[in-house]
C-alpha positions as CSV (number, residue, x, y, z in Angstrom):
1,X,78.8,69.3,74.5
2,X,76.1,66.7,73.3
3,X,72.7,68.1,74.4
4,X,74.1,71.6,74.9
5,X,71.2,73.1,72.2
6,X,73.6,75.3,70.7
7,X,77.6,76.5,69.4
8,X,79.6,79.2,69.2
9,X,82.9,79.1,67.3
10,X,85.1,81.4,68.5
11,X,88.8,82.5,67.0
12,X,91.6,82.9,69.9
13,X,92.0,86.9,70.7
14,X,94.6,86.6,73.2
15,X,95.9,83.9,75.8
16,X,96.6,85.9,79.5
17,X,98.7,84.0,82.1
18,X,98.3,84.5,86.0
19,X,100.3,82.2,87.7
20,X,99.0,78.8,87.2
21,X,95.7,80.2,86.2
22,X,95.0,80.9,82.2
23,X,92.3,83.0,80.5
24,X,91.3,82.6,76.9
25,X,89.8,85.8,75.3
26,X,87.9,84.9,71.9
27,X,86.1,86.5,69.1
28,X,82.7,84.9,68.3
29,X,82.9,84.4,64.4
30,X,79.8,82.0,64.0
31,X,76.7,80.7,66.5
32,X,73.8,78.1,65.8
33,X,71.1,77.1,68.3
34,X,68.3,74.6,67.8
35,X,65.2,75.6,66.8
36,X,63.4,74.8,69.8
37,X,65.1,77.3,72.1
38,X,65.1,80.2,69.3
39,X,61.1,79.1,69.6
40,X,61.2,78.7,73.7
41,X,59.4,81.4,76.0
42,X,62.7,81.2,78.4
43,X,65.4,80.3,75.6
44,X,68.1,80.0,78.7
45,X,65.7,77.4,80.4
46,X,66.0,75.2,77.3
47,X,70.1,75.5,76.4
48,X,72.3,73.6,78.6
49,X,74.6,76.3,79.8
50,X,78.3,75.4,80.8
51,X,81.3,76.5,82.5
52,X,85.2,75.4,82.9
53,X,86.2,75.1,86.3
54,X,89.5,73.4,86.0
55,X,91.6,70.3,85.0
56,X,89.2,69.5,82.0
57,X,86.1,69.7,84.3
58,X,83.0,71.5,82.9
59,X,79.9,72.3,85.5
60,X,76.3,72.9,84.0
61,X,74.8,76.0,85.0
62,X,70.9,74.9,86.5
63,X,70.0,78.3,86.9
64,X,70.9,82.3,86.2
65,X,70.7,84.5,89.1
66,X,71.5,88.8,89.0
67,X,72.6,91.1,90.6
68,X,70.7,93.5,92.5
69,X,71.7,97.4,92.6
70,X,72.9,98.3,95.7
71,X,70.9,97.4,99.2
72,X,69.9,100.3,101.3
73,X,73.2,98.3,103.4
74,X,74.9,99.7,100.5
75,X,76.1,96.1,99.8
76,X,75.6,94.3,96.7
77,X,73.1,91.1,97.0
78,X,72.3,88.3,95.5
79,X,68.0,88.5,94.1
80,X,67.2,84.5,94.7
């Protein structure tokens, strides 16, 4: 992905099959990221994170979120 600030290469593990729905495990075998975000405060503010949703699409991720432990609901939350 042009812009992305970074690449993995990754050697196919094992291809699992649920239905229509397909997950590709891989082993990381090399990375390289651009100088700038090795040098960056917030090194995840500067890459251009992706995902695969479906059908060929790709969505950037804008922003990382956790988890929080447990509430005193006993429910996990979202910290925003």
């Amino acid at each position: 992905m042009d812009g992305a600030g970074y690449a993995l290469e990754c050697r196919l593990v094992q291809h699992l099959g649920f239905g229509a729905e397909r997950i590709l495990l891989g082993q990381v075998v090399a990375a390289s990221m651009d100088r700038e975000a090795v040098e960056a405060d917030d090194p995840l503010a500067y890459l251009r994170l992706f995902t695969f949703l479906e059908n060929g699409t790709y969505g950037v991720i804008e922003k990382g979120r956790r988890f929080r432990e447990k509430s005193d609901l006993g429910v996990d939350s979202l910290s925003i």
